[in-house]
DONUKE-866740 format. One record per residue (C-alpha): residue in one letter; x, y, z. Coordinates in steps of 0.001 Angstrom, whole numbers, padded with zeros to 6 digits, always signed. Layout:
! DONUKE-866740
AXYZ ...
END
This chain:
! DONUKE-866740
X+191868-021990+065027 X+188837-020804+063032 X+187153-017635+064367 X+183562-018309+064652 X+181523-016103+062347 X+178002-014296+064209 X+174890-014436+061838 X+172340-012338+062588 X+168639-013637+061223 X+167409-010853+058200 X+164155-009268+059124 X+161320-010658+057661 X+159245-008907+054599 X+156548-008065+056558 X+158347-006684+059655 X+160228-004235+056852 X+156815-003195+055905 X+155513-002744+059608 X+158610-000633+060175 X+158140+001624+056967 X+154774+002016+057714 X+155839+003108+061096 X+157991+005912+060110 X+155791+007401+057513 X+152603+007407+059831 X+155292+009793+062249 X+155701+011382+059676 X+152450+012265+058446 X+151004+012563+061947 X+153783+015253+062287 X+152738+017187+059036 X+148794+016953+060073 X+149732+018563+063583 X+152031+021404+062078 X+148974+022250+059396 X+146412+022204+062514 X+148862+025254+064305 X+148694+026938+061135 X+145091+027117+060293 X+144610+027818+064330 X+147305+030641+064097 X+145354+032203+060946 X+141474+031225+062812 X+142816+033938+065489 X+144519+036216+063520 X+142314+036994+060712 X+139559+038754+063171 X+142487+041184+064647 X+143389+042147+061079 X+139732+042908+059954 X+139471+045178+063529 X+142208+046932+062087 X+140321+048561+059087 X+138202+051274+059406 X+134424+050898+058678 X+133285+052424+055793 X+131055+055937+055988 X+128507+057205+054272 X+127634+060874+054023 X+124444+061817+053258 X+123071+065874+051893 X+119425+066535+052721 X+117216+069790+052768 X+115583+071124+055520 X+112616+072171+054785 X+109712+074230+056742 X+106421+073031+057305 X+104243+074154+055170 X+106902+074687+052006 X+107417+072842+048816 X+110275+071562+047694 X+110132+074319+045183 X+110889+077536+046329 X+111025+079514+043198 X+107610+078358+042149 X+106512+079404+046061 X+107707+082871+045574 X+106346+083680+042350 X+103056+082741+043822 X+103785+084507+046402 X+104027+087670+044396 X+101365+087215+042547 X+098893+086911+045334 X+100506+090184+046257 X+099722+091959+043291 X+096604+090824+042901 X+095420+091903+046272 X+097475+095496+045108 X+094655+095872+042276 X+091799+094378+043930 X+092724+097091+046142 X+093281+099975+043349 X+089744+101423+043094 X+088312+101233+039704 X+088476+104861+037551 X+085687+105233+035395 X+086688+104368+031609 X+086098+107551+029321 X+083418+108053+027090 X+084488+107801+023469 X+082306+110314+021697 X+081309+109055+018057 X+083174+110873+014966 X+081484+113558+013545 X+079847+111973+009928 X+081639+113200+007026 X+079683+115385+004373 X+078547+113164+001639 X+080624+113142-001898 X+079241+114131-004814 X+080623+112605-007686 X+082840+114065-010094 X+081633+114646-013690 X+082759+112492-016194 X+084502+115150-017851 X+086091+116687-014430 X+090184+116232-015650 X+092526+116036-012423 X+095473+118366-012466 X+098604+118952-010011 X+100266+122288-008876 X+102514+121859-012104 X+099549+121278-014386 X+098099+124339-013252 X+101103+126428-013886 X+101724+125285-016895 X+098215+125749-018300 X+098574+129082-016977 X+097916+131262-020379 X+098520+134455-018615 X+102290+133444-018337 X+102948+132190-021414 X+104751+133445-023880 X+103967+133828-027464 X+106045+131505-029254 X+106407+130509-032965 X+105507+127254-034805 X+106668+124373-033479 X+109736+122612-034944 X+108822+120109-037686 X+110434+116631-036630 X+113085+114948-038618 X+110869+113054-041014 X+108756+116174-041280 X+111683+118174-042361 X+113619+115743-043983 X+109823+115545-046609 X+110286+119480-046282 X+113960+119629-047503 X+113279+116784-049902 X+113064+119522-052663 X+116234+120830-051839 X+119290+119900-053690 X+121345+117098-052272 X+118812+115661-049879 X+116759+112543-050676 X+113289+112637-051005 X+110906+110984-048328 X+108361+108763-050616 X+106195+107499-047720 X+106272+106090-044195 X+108456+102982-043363 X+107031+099680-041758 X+107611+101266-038071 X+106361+104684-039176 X+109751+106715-040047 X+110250+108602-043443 X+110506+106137-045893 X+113479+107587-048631 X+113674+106680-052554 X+116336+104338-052658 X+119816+105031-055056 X+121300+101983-056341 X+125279+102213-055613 X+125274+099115-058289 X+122824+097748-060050 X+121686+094379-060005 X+122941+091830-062657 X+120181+089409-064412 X+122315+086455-062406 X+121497+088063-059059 X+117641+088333-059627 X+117145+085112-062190 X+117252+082380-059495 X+114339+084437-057292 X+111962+084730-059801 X+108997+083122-058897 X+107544+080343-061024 X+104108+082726-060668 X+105362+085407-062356 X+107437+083614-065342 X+107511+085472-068743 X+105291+087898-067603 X+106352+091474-067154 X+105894+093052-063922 X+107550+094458-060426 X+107873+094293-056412 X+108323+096966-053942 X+110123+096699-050503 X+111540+098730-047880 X+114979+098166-046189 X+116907+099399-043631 X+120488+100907-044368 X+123800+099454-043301 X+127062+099969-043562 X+128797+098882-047030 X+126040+100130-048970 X+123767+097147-047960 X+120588+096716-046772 X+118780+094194-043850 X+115130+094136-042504 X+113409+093920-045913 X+109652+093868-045553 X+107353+093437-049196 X+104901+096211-049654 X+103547+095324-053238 X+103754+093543-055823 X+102120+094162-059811 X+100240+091808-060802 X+098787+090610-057629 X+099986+087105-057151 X+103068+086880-059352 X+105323+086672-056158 X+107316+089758-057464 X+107772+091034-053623 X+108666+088221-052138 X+111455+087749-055292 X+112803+091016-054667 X+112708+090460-050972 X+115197+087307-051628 X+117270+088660-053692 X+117761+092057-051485 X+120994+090688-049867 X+122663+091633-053250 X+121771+094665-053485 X+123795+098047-053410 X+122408+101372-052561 X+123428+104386-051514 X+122692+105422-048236 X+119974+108458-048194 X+121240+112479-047687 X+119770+113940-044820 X+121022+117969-043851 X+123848+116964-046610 X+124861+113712-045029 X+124573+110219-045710 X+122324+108560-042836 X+122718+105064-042015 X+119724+103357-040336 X+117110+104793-042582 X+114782+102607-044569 X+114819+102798-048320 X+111797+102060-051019 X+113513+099363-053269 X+111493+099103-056986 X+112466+096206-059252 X+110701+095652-062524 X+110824+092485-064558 X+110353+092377-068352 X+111178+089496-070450 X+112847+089953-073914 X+112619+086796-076131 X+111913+084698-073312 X+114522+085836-071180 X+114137+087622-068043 X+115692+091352-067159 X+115186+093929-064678 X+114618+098057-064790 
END
């Protein structure tokens, strides 16, 4: 016998959708009410917490001042003290200030004569002719005695006075010098035509000279000097004897005379 199957009717699309809808609005309703007790829960709390804290403080410094005072005490107390000292010499009496009697004017100066000569303690004792003594004659210097023992044997005689003004000694030639030394000098002035030049030089060492100055020259204008003068690096000459010794330092006359034999220059 055949069993008879039930059949139930399937629900129609829009019925689902009713019932979906259904559930979710629970749903959501549900949510909305549990956020509501939240934010209610913090409304209350939040107040309790901020009773909780401590207001803030503030602390505040001030000075106390007097009535009547500046905020400047320092300034106060110096004036202070100086209205005390003030009223200290106000109260002071006055002494009377001392006369100052004028200087007594000084006797008038008579001037000195022009020939009045100012002299020191020392001056006066040594221009003292009671304590002098008698002496001799005074030394001679060295040129003075090297003219004076000029006539002696060995020493070399003083011929004049040197450019600065020491004895000025005859000069010894060592060697004399060659016509090639003194031919390229010669000045084109004084060419085939006889004459000489005088200088003075100082000794060196070696036997030669430096510092040669022209003194003359015969005939004027030949040039003779001045070609002696060049040529004076050559030169050899002994150094002049003072006392019995050679004295380097001292200035020497140099002579060089030019003659001319068959056109051709030589020296004396």
């Amino acid at each position: 016998m055949p069993v008879a199957e039930s059949f139930e009717p399937r629900p129609s699309a829009s019925a689902r959708l009713r019932a979906s809808l259904g559930q979710r609005g629970i749903a959501f309703a549900l949510a909305l009410a549990v956020e509501l007790l939240v934010a209610l829960l913090l409304w209350f709390i939040a107040p309790m917490l901020d009773e909780k804290k401590p207001p803030p403080t503030t602390t505040t410094f001030g000075i106390d001042t007097a009535p009547g005072e500046t905020e400047q005490p320092a300034r106060t107390e110096q004036k202070k003290a100086a209205a005390k000292t003030d009223g200290r010499e106000k109260a002071r009496p006055e002494l009377p200030k001392p006369v100052e009697t004028p200087p007594e004017p000084k006797p008038p100066v008579e001037p000195l004569p022009p020939t009045f000569i100012k002299m020191t303690r020392r001056d006066y004792a040594a221009a003292d002719i009671a304590g002098m003594k008698s002496a001799g004659p005074a030394a001679p210097s060295e040129g003075e005695a090297s003219a004076a023992s000029g006539s002696r044997a060995g020493d070399t005689a003083v011929v004049g006075k040197a450019p600065n003004g020491e004895p000025l000694y005859a000069a010894e030639w060592y060697r004399h010098p060659t016509h090639a030394e003194l031919q390229p000098y010669i000045s084109a002035r004084g060419l085939n035509r006889t004459g000489e030049g005088l200088i003075a030089c100082r000794m060196i060492a070696n036997h030669m000279v430096e510092d040669c100055q022209e003194l003359s020259e015969n005939p004027r204008g030949s040039g003779y000097a001045g070609s002696v003068r060049q040529a004076a690096w050559q030169f050899r000459v002994r150094a002049p004897r003072v006392g019995g010794r050679e004295k380097l330092g001292t200035w020497v006359r140099i002579q060089i005379t030019y003659t001319f034999n068959e056109g051709k220059p030589g020296s004396e």
